[in-house]
C-alpha positions as CSV (number, residue, x, y, z in Angstrom):
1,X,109.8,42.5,27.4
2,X,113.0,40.7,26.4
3,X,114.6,44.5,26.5
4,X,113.8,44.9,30.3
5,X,115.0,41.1,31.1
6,X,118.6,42.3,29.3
7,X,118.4,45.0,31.2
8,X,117.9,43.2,34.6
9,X,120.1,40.5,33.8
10,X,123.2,42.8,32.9
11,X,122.4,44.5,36.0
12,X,122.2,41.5,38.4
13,X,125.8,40.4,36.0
14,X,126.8,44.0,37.3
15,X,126.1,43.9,41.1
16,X,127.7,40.3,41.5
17,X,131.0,41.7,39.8
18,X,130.7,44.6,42.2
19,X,130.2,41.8,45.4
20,X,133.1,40.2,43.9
21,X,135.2,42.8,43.3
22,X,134.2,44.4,47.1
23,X,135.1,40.8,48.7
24,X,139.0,41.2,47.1
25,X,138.7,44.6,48.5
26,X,139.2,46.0,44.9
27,X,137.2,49.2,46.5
28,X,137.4,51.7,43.2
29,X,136.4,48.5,41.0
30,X,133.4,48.0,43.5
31,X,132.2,51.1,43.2
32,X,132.6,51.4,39.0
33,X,130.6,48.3,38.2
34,X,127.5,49.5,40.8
35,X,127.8,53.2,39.1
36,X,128.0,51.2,35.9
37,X,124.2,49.7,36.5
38,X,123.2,53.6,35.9
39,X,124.0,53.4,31.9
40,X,121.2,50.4,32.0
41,X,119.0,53.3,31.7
42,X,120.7,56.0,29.1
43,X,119.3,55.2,25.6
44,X,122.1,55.5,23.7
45,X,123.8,52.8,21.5
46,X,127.7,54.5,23.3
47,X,126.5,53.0,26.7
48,X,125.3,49.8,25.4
49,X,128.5,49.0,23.7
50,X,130.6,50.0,26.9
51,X,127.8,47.9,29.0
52,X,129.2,44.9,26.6
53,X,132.6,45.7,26.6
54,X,132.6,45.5,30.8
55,X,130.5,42.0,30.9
56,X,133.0,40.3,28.3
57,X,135.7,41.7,30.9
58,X,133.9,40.6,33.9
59,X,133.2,37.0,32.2
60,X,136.7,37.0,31.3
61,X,137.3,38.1,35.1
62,X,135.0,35.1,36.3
63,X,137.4,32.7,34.4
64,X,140.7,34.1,35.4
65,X,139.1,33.7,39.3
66,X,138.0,30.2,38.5
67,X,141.1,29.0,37.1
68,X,143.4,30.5,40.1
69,X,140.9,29.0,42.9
70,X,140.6,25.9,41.0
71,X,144.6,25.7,41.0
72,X,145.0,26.4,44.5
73,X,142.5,23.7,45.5
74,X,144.3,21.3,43.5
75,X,147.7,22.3,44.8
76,X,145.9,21.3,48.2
77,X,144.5,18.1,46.9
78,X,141.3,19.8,47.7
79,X,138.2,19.2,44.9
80,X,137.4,21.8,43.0
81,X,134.6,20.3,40.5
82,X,131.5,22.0,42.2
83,X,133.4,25.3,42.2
84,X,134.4,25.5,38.2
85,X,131.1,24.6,37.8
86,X,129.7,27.6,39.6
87,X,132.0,29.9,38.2
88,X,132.2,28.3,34.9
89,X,128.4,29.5,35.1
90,X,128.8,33.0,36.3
91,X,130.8,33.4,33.5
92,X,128.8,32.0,30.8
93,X,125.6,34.5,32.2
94,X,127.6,37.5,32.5
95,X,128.8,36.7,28.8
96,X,124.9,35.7,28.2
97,X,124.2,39.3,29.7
98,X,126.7,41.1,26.9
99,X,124.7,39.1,24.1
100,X,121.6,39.9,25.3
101,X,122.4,43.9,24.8
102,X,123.6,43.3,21.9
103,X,120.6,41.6,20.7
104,X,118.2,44.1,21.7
105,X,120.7,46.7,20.3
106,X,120.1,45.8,17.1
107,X,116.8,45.6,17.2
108,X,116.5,49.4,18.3
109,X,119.5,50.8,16.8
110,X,121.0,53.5,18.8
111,X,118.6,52.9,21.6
112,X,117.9,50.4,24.1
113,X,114.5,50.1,25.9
């Protein structure tokens, strides 16, 4: 059971980094992290290290974004609180997503279920 919730939330991490990636019209980067949801399902310990390696990017990705919207709201003397926050936690359950793998990785080594 814990494999298959990994697995769904590394996907969901997956498809919002594709939405997010679509919305900056970052088309090729779009269409690699929704092809990317396909190695959820390859039972080999190769895909579930480069399924970890692309969530600790895209949390890294999530805080780069929240650090330049929070600075252009400031800039604007606009508040940017609420929207750290959200990001802040986007990032901290894509990086959540990366652990989980790993986890279940090492309970099934070389597979994951």
């Amino acid at each position: 059971m814990r494999d298959v919730a990994a697995r769904v939330l590394a996907g969901l991490a997956l498809l919002l980094l594709a939405a997010h990636f679509f919305r900056a019209g970052l088309i090729p980067l779009t269409v690699l992290s929704a092809l990317l949801t396909a190695l959820l399902f390859v039972r080999a310990a190769w895909a579930v290290r480069v399924l970890q390696a692309v969530l600790a990017l895209g949390a890294l990705e999530w805080l780069r974004t929240a650090w330049v919207f929070a600075a252009a709201r400031a800039a604007q003397d606009q508040p940017y609180g609420r929207l750290l926050a959200i990001l802040g936690t986007v990032a901290a359950v894509t990086a959540m997503a990366a652990l989980m793998l790993s986890r279940s990785a090492l309970r099934n080594p070389g597979e994951i279920r």
